[in-house]
C-alpha positions in Angstrom: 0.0 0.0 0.0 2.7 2.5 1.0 4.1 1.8 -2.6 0.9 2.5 -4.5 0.2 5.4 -2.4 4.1 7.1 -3.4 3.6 6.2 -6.9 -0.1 8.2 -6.3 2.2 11.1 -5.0 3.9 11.1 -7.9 1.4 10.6 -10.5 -0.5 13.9 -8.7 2.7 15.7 -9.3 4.7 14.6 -12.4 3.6 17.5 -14.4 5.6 20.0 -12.0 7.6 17.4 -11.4 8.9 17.6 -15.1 9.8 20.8 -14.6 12.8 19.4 -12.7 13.4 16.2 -13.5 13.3 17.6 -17.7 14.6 20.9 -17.3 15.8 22.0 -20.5 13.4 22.4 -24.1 15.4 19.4 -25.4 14.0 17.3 -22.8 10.6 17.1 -24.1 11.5 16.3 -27.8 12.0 12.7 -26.7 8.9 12.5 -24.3 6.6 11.8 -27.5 4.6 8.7 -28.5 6.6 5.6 -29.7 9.8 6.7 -28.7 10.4 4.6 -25.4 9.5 6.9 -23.5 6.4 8.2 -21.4 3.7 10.3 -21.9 0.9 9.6 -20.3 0.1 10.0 -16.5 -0.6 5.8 -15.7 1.2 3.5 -14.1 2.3 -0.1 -15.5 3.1 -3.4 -14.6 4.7 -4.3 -17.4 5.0 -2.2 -20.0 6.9 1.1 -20.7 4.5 3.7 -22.4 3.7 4.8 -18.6 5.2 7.7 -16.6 5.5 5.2 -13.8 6.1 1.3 -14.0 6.7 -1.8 -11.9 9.0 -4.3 -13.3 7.9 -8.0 -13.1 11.3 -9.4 -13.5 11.2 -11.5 -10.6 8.2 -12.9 -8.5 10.5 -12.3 -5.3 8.6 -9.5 -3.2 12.1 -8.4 -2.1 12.5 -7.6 -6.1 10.1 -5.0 -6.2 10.4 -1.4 -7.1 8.8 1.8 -8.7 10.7 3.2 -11.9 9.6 6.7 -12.6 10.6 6.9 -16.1 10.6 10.5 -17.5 13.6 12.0 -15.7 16.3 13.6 -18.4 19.9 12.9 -17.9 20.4 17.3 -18.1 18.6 17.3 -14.7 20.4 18.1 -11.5 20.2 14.8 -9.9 20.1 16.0 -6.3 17.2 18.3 -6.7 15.8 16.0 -9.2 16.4 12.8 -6.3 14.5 15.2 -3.2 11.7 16.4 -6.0 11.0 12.9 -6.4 11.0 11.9 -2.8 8.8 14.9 -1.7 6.0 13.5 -4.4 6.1 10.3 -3.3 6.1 11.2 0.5 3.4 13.8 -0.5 1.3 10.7 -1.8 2.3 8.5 1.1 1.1 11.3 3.6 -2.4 11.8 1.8 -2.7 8.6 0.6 -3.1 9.1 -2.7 -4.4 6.4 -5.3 -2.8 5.8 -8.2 -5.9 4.3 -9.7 -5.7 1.3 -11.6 -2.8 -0.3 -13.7 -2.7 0.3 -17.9 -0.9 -2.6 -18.2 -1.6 -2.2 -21.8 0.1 0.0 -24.6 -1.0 3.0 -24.4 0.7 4.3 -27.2 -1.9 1.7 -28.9 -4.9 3.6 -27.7 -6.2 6.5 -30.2 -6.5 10.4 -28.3 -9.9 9.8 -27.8 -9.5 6.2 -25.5 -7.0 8.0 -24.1 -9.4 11.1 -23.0 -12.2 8.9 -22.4 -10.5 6.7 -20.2 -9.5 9.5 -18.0 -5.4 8.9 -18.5 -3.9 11.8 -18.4 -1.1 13.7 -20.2 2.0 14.9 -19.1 3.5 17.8 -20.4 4.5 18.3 -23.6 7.2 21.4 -23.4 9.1 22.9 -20.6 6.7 26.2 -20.7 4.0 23.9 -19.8 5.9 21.9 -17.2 6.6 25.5 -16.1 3.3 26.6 -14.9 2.5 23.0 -13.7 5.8 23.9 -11.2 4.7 27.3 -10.7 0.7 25.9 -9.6 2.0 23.3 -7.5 2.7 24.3 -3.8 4.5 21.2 -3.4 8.0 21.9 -4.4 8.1 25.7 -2.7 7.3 23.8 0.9 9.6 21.1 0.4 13.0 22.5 -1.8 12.1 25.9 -0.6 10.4 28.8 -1.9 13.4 30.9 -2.9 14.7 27.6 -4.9 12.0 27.1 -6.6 11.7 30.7 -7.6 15.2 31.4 -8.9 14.6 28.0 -11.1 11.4 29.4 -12.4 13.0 32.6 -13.4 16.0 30.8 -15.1 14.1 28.8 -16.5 11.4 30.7 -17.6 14.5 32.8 -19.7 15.4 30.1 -21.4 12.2 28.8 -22.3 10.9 32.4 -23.5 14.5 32.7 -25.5 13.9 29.5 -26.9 10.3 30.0 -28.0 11.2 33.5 -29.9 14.4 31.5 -31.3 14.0 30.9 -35.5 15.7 27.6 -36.3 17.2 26.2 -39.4 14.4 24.1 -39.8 11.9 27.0 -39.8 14.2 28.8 -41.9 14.2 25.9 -44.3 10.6 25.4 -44.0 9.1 28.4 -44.3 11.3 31.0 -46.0 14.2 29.0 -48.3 10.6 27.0 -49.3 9.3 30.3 -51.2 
């Protein structure tokens, strides 16, 4: 129970969450469908499409563990590590239910199943992640308030830099096109 309830914690507060543990814009541009890696807000027994899985590899009790699968290696790992912790003490505390396992792929299911059966999304850039961090009380009680502002001002710079950036691609796409 105390593990379900910490992977509730965490499910309540991966989008913020993301904001840490995928900190930069690159981070995001591998969290997309059918690239190994998560995007929806389930858990899993077995498979890998969800933010949050438990591995079956062995039927010993003692072998049993939560992966939370969307951390980025450009995170800080210590504040990523006590992020972590505080959701899934957070979900621990309140008790928090994770709801019930997609052991299925997700990935599979169309936008609709996925919006009809409630699963959620997590987000899909840092500026969203952003706000999640900045509407989650969370992270200010448990890293600290002055933490978690200087990180959204940093952060908020390079995301609002990035956004205004034109790429090559663009450039390619929509003026080299003409």
């Amino acid at each position: 129970d105390t593990a379900m309830y910490a992977m509730g914690g965490l499910l309540k507060h991966a989008p913020a969450l993301l904001a840490i543990t995928n900190p930069t814009t690159n981070s995001y541009k591998r969290l997309v469908p059918d690239f190994e890696a998560p995007v929806n807000l389930a858990y899993s027994q077995r498979n890998r499409s969800a933010c949050c899985r438990i591995p079956m590899y062995s039927p010993s009790p003692k072998a049993k563990r939560i992966e939370f699968r969307v951390p980025d290696p450009s995170c800080n790992p210590y504040l990523a590590a006590a992020a972590v912790v505080a959701a899934g003490m957070d979900g621990i505390t309140r008790k928090l239910d994770p709801g019930v396992a997609r052991n299925e792929n997700l990935y599979a299911l169309s936008p609709q199943e996925i919006k009809a059966q409630g699963i959620g999304l997590l987000p899909q850039n840092l500026g969203e992640a952003l706000d999640a961090l900045e509407a989650d009380p969370l992270f200010a009680k448990a890293l600290g308030q002055e933490v978690i502002t200087e990180f959204l001002k940093v952060k908020r710079m390079e995301w609002v830099e990035y956004s205004r950036h034109v790429s090559d691609w663009e450039l390619q796409r929509y003026v080299e096109f003409y």
